[in-house]
N, C-alpha and C positions, 0 to 999 in steps of 0.2 A: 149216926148222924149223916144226913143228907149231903153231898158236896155242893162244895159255892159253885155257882154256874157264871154267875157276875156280880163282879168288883167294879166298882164306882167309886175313887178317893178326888177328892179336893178339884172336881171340875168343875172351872166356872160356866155361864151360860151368857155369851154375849153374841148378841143379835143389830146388824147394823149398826155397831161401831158402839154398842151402849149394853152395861153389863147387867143381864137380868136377871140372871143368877150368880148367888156368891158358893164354890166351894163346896157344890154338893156330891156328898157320899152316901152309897147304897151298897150292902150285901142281898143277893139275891141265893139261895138255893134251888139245885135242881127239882123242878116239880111244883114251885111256887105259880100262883099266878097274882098277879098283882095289877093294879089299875092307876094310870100316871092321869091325874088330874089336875084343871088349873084355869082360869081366865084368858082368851083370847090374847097373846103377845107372851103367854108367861115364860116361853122357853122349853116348850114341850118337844114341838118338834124338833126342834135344834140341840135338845139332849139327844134324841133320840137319833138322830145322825150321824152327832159324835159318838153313841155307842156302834153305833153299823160304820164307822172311820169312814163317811161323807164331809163329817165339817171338822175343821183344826179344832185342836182343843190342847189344854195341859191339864194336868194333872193326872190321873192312873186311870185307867179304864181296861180291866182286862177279863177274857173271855177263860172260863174255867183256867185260872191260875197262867195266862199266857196273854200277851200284849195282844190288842185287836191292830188287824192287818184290815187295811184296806179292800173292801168287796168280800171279807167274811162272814160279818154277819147280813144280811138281806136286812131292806128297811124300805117299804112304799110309802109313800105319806099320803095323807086322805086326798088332797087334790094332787094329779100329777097330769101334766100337757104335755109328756110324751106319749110317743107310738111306739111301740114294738114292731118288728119285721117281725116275727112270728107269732098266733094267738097261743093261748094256753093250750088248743087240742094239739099243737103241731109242737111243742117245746118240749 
């Protein structure tokens, strides 16, 4: 059996002070790919932050059997209005 790579228990998903997800749990194994879809506002990216520990969250979220730390996992979101000091050939 493949190992979990990511654990997802009872997080909720609230965005600007209003809860747009309730509680959601996912098992993910290594080697899976999978596609997180949904309606413009649905809470996608704002899961996907609290899995990369950008946005507060409760409930479990952890990275192959160990809590997610802050700037462990990487996470760009499709519009981003930062700069980088360095390009990609220099980094």
């Amino acid at each position: 059996m493949t190992a979990r790579a990511l654990h997802i228990e009872n997080v909720p998903v609230t965005r600007g002070g209003r809860r747009i997800i309730r509680d959601f749990s996912l098992d993910l194994r290594s080697g899976q790919i999978v596609a997180l879809i949904g309606p413009n506002g649905a809470g996608k990216s704002t899961l996907l932050g609290a899995v990369a520990g950008q946005t507060p969250f409760t409930g479990r979220i952890l990275w192959r059997d160990a809590p997610v730390k802050p700037g462990s996992i990487g996470f760009i979101p499709q519009a981003n209005d930062g700069r980088a000091a360095l390009t990609v050939l220099e980094a």
